[in-house]
Structures are given as C-alpha cells and as structure tokens.
C-alpha positions in Angstrom: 21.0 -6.6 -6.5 21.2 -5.6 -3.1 20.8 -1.9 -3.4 17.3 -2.6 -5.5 15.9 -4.4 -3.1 16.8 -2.0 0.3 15.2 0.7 -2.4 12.0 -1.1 -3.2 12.0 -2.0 1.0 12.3 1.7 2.1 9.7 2.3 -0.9 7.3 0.3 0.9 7.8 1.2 4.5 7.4 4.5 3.6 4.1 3.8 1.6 2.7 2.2 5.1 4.2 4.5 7.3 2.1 7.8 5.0 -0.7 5.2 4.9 -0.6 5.1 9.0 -0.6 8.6 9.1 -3.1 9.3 6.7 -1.0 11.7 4.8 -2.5 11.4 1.2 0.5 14.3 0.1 3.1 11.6 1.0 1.0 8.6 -0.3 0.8 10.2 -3.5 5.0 10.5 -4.2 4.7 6.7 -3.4 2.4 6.3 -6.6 3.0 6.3 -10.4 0.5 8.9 -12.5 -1.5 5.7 -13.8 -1.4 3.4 -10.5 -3.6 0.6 -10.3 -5.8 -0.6 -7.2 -7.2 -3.8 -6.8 -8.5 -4.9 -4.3 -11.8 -6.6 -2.3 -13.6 -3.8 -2.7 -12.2 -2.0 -5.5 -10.8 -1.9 -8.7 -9.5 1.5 -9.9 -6.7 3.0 -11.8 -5.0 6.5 -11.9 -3.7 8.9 -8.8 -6.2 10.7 -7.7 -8.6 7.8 -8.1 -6.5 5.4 -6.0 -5.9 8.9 -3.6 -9.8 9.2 -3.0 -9.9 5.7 -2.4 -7.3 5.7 0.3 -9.1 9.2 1.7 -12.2 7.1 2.2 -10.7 4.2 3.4 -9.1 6.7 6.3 -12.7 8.5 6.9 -14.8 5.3 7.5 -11.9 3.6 9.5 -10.2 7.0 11.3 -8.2 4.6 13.7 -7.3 2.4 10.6 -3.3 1.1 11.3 -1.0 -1.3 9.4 1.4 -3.5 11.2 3.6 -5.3 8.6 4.4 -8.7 9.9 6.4 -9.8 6.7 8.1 -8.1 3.2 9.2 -10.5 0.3 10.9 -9.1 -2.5 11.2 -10.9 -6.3 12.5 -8.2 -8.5 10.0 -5.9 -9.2 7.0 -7.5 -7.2 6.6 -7.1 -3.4 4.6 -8.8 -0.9 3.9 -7.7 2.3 1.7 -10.0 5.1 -0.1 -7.4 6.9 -2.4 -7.2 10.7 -4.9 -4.3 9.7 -6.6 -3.1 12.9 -9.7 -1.2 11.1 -11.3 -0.5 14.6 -10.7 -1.1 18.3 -11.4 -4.4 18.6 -11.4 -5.2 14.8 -8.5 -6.5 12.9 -8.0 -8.3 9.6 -5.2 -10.2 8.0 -4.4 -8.7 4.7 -1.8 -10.1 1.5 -0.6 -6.9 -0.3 1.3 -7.0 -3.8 2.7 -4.3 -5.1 4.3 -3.5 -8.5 7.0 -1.0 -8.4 8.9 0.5 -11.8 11.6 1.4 -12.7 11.6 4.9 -11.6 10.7 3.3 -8.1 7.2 3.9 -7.6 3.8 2.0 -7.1 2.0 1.3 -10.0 -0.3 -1.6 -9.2 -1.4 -3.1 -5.8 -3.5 -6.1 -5.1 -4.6 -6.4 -2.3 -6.4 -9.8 -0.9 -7.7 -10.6 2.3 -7.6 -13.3 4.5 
C-alpha cells in the first residue's frame, strides 16, 4: 500500500532529521513507550533509556550528522544506508533497521556498522 509506505518514509526522515538536530523532545514522538536499541555499542530497551542513549551519543559527538544515502521499505521493516560524519574529518558507513507498528512508531532499531 502506497500510503503505508510514504507514512513509514516521512516516519523515518523525520526521525533523522530530530536526530540531526539533536532534538530529544521530537526524537521521542518518533519512539514507542518500550522501544528497543541495538546496536554496536548498545543494547537497550524502553524510552528514556534509548533517549539517554541518543543524549550521549549527541554529547560525545556534538557535530554528529546523518546523511541518508538509501531507504527500503518491506512492510513493517525499514532500512536505511547511512554516511555518519561523527567528527570533522571522521565518517562511518552505518545499516539502520528499524521496526515501525502499527500505530506508526519506532519500536526496535538495529543498527550495524560497516
């Protein structure tokens, strides 16, 4: 369904777009009460766990940006292929899948570098 999928795509821009901003009030309407973060590093579930995450995540790395290069979208799973600049002159290729339920929010993400 067409509609699903432009929903699930604005879902996830938006999620990057708070993330770039480091806005953890918008990041958090992106989430479910009991989401789930798994990634490299970390492997957390529940808001304001997966909030405190993202707030320290945006205080080691302050000029931390996402560029998306692609989205895919199989029903309720989306992948994104991502160019992290952590730093300057530091970047990192990153594969992010997200869950999203049915009342449109992020409820898991697994993250995986490389």
């Amino acid at each position: 369904n067409y509609s699903m999928l432009t929903t699930k795509k604005k879902l996830i821009n938006k999620y990057f777009k708070d993330f770039n901003n480091h806005n953890l009030n918008e990041l958090s309407k992106n989430f479910s009460k009991n989401v789930h973060l798994n990634d490299w590093e970390v492997n957390i579930k529940g808001l304001s766990k997966v909030l405190q995450a993202n707030e320290k995540i945006f205080k080691n790395f302050p000029l931390i940006k996402v560029n998306i290069k692609r989205i895919f979208i199989n029903k309720n799973i989306v992948f994104s292929t991502l160019l992290i600049r952590l730093k300057k002159n530091k970047t990192i290729n990153v594969v992010d899948m997200f869950t999203i339920n049915k009342r449109n929010k992020i409820s898991k993400i697994r993250a995986y570098l490389g």
